[in-house]
N, C-alpha and C positions, 0 to 999 in steps of 0.2 A: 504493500500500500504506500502511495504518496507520504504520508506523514510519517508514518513507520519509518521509511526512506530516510525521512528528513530528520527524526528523533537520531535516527542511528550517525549521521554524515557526523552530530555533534560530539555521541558519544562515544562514538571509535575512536578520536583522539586520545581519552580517554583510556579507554579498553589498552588499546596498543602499545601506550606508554606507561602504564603499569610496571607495580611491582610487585611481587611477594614471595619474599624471601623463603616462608616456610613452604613451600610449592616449587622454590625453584621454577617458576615457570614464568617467565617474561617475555609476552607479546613483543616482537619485533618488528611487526609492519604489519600493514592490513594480511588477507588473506590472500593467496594467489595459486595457479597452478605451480609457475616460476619458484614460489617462495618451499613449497610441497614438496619440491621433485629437487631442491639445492639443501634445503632444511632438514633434515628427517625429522628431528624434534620439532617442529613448527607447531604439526597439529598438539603439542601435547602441551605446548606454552601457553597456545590461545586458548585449549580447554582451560589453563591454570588462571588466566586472563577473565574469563568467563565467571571462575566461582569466586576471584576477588571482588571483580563487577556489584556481583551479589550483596558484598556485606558492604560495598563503599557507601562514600556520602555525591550524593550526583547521578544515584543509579538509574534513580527515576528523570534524569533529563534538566534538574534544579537543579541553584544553590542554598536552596532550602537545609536549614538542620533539622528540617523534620525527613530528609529524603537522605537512607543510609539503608536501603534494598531489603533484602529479605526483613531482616527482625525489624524496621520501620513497616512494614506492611504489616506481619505479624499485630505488631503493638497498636496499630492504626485499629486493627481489625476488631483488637478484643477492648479496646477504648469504645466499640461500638455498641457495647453486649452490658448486661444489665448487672455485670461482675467487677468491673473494671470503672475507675473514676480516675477522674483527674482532676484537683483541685482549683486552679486557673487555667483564663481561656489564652493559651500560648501555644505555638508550635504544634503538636499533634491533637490540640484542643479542637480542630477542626474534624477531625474526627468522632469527636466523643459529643460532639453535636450536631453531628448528622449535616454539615456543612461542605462536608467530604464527599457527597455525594453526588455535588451539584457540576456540571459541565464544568463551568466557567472554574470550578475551584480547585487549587495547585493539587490536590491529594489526587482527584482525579485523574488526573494527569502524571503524577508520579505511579502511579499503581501499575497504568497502563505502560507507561513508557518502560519501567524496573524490569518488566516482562516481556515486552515483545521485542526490546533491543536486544533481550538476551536471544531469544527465539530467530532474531533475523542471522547473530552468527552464529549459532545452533546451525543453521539450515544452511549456511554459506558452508560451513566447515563438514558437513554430512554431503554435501555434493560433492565435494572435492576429495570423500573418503569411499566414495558408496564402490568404487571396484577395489579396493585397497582391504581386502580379507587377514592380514598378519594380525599375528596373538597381540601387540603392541594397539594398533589402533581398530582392534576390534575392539578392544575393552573402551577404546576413547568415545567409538559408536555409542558404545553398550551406557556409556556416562550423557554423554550428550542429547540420545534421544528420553533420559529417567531426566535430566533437566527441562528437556521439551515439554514432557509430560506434569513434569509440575510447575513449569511455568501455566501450558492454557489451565490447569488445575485450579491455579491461585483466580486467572482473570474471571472463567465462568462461574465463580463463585461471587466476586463482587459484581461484574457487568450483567447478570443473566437471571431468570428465576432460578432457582432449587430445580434440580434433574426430574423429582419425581411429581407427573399429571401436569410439566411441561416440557417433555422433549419435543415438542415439534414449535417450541417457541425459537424465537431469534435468539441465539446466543456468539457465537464472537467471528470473526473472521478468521480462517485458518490457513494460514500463511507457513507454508510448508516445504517450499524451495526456494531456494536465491533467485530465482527468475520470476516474478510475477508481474503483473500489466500495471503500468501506469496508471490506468485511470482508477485503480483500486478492487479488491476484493469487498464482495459482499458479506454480509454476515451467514456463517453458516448456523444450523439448529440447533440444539441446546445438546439434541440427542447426536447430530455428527461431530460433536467437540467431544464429547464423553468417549465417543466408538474413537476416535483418534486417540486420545489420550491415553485409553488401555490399551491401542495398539500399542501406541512408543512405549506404553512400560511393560508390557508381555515380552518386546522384542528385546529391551534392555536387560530383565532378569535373565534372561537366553544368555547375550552378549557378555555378562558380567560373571557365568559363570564360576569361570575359574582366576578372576582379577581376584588380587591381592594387592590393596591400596596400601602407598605408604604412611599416611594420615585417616584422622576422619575428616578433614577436609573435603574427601574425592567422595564421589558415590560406590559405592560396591554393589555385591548383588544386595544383602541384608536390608541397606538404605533403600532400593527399590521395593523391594517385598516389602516394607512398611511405608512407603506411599504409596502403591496399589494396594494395600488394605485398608488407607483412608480413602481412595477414590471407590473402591466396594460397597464400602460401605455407602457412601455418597450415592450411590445408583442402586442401593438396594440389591449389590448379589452377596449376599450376608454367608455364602458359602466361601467362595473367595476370598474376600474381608476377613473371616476367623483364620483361613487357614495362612493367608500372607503375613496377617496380625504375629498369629501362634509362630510360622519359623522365623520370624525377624526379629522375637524379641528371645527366640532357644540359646539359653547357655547366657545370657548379659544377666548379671548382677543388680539387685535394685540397690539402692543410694543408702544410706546409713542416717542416722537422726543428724548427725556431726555435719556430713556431707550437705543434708537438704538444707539443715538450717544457720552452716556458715559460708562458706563460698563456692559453694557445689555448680552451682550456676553460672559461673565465668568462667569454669574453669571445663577446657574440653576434655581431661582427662577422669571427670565425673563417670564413673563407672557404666554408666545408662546412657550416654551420650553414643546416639548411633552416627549422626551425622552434624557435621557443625563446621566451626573457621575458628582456627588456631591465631588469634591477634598479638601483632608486635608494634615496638617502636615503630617499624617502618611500614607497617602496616596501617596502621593509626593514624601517621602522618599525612595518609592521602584523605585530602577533603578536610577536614575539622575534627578535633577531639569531640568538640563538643556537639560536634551532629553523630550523636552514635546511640547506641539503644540502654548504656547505663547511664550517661547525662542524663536522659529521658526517664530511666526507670530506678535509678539506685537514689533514693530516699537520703542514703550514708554520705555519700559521694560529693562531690566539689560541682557535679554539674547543674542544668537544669533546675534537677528534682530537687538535689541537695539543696546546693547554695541558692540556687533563685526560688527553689519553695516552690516549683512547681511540681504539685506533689502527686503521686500515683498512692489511693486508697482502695479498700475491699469494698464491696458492696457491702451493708452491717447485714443484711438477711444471711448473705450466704458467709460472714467468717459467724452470726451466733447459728449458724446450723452444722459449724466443726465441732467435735465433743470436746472435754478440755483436755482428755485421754488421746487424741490426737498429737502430735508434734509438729505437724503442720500446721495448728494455730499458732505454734511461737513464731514463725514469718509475718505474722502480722500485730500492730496493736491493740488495744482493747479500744472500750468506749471513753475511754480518757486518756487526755491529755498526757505524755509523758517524757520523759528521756531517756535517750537511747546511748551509748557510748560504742562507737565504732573507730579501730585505727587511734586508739588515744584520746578521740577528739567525743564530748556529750553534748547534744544538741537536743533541741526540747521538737517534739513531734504530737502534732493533731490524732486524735481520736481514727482507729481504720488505717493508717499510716501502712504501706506494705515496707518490708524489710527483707523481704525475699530476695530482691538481686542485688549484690551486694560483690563489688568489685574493690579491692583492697590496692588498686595498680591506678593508673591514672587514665582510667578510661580504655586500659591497653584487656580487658576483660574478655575471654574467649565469647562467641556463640555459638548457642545451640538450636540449631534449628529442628532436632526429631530426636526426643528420648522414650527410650523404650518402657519407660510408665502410658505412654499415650497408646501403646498396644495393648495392654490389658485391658484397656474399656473399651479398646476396638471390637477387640475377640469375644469381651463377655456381652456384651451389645450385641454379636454376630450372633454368637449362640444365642442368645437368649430369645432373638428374633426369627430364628429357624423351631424352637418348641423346646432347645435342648437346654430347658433352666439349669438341672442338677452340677450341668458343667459350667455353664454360666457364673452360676452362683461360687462353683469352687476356684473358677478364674477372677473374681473382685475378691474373693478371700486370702488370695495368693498377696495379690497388693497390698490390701487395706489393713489388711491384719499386721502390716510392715511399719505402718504407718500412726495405730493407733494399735495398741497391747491390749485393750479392752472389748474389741470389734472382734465381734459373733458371725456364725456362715451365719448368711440370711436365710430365711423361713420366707421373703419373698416369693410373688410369682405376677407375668402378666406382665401388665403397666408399670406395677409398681417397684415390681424387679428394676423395668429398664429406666423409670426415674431416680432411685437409687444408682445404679450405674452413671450413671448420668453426671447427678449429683456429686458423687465422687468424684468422677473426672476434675467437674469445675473447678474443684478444691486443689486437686495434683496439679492441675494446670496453667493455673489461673496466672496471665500474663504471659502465655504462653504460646498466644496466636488458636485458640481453638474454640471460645467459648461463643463467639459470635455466629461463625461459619455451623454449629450445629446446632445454634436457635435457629436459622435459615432451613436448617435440613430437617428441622422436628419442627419446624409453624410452632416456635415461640414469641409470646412478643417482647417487645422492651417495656418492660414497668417500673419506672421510675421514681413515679409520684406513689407514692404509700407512706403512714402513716411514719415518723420518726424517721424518714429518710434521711440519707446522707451524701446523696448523688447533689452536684453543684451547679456550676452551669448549664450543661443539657439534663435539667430535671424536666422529663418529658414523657408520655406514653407513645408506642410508635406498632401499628400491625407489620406482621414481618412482609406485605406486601411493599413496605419502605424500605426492605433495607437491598435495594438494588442501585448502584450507582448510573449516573447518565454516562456514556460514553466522553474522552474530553472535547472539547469545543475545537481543536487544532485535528484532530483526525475528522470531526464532523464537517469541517471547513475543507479539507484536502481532499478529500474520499466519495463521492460523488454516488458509489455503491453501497455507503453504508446508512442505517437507518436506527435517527436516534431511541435513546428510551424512552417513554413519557415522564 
């Protein structure tokens, strides 16, 4: 597409002249047949190029410090959901008030751009691989198209309805090789972005078979098989879903009380960390310290949240529905006013204050984009949604019982089983990019306004018919085949 085109012309600068150093892989020039066939290592830089892209500040196409790619989306996301708050309206405050939604407005635009630039060298770099069969860049395929597939994953989640009783709606344009027409692609269905998307991840866990990444930086097969169990889930083949759930999360370790509730979170050597980006000095240095997702989210920290007090809180319904027998309620604070002391330094903290991501470095804090606690309530969701409670129920007992010393199998069944599941989740997860995305897929609404609330600027009610984004105004204006949301 025209704008695609022209998002990208900017941000290959960008892409090409990167660095990162734990990747060893540094983009040397656009892509070429020339550079392919002189290079060998070419395609392997720009894949490295690709997943720094990801966590920079600029990915979405800004100089926005609200635009730092995956975990800015992520965070954008669950700002959205009836769990997550943000004290003032600043930087990703656009989000958390349903302003993000709107054409005209930069999130918009960053969402879209973070993804489909990556998508357009995705698709450059697959053309120029597709008769190129050797163990070396078969795995790179095997990486590139589990990227593809969670890139359109991300957009047909915010641009489109929910997969299920609307596949034959408008859902995104699918831009799928470096050659495509000027005058633009139309939007394809809700249901031909879904059948794409499981193809590129069926063909990648094939591909990735026998890769053995050096980091968790890279995708492997594991990382695949747990995003084809959240897009199973997403379309309802709840057989699928359990079973990619169950072998992606076989043989990982859950997290320790120590782990979850002091730096487990920045650090990509967190036992449960299936995939994520190892951050350095020099790594940090690209774009702004302070456009990154602990500025944003560490409460403790010098950023944002710390020093300028823009603060990320719980929802109070969902931390008083943690037991105190839980350990995961000490990531948050209570209904009062307190002090916290982190790193030497005690600072006084509002009532619901989250303390969960808590980066001790200066901002230099790994991400984690996929831990293997989000497969347990994949899998117990799957089964429970196929009739097979018994297992269900001893798949949330596996977790929860980890988490709080006190937590009994459930005697659930039915509904209530899967709002329990549920429930849990939001608790594990919470900030963590997921709780928005499955009020969308469960027709939850956002309920804001109730009695003792604590939600701030967007104190709002919203049916999940709202939480659809407009496409941005620069692809609406270039694209002459595409067709906006209402």
């Amino acid at each position: 597409m025209k704008t695609i085109k022209y998002f990208i012309a900017t941000l290959a600068i960008g892409l090409t002249t990167s660095c990162a150093n734990d990747l060893n892989t540094l983009p040397d020039g656009d892509i070429s047949g020339e550079q392919l066939t002189t290079d060998k290592s070419s395609p392997e830089k720009i894949l490295g190029g690709i997943y720094l892209d990801l966590r920079s500040n600029g990915a979405g196409g800004t100089t926005s410090h609200s635009d730092f790619g995956i975990m800015a989306v992520k965070a954008g996301a669950d700002l959205m959901s009836n769990d997550v708050i943000q004290s003032t309206n600043q930087h990703l405050g656009m989000f958390y008030n349903y302003e993000a939604t709107n054409a005209s407005n930069l999130a918009s635009e960053i969402v879209w751009t973070t993804f489909y630039a990556r998508i357009f060298v995705i698709n450059k770099l697959l053309d120029e691989l597709k008769n190129d069969n050797s163990t070396k860049n078969r795995a790179i395929k095997g990486q590139l198209l589990a990227l593809r597939a969670y890139s359109y994953f991300h957009l047909v989640r915010f641009y489109a309805n929910d997969y299920k009783g609307h596949e034959s709606n408008p859902g995104l344009p699918l831009v799928l090789t470096s050659n495509n027409p000027n005058q633009g692609l139309p939007r394809s269905t809700v249901a031909e972005v879904y059948g794409q998307i499981t193809k590129d991840i069926e063909e990648s866990i094939q591909l990735l078979d026998s890769y053995a990444r050096p980091t968790r930086a890279q995708i492997d097969q594991r990382t695949a098989k747990a995003i084809a169990a959240e897009v199973y889930l997403q379309t309802g083949n709840y057989i699928k879903a359990g079973q990619y759930a169950s072998e992606s999360k076989q043989g990982i370790a859950l997290m320790t009380e120590n782990e979850y509730t002091t730096t487990g979170f920045s650090n990509i050597n967190n036992p449960e960390v299936i995939w994520g980006f190892h951050n350095t000095i020099s790594t940090m240095s690209i774009g702004n310290y302070y456009a990154s997702f602990f500025s944003m989210f560490d409460n403790t920290n010098e950023g944002y949240a710390g020093a300028a007090q823009i603060r990320k809180l719980i929802d109070k319904r969902l931390y008083e529905a943690i037991p105190q027998t839980d350990y995961r309620k000490k990531v948050f604070n209570g209904s009062q006013n307190a002090q916290y002391t982190f790193n030497g330094k005690t600072k006084n903290y509002p009532a619901y204050v989250s303390w969960k991501f808590k980066d001790p470095t200066f901002f230099e804090g790994d991400y984690i984009y996929i831990r293997a606690s989000s497969l347990y309530y994949i899998e117990a969701e799957a089964l429970a949604r196929q009739g097979r409670e018994t297992e269900a129920r001893q798949v949330l007992f596996e977790i929860t019982s980890k988490r709080d010393s006190s937590y009994s199998l459930s005697s659930k069944t039915g509904n209530e089983l899967i709002n329990e599941i549920i429930l849990q989740k939001r608790i594990e997860l919470w900030g963590e990019g997921y709780a928005w995305f499955d009020m969308k897929r469960l027709n939850v609404p956002l309920e804001r306004v109730y009695t003792g609330t604590n939600h701030t600027f967007g104190r709002f009610n919203l049916t999940p018919d709202k939480f659809k984004f407009q496409i941005p105004n620069k692809e609406i204006n270039n694209n002459p085949q595409i067709k906006q949301n209402d």
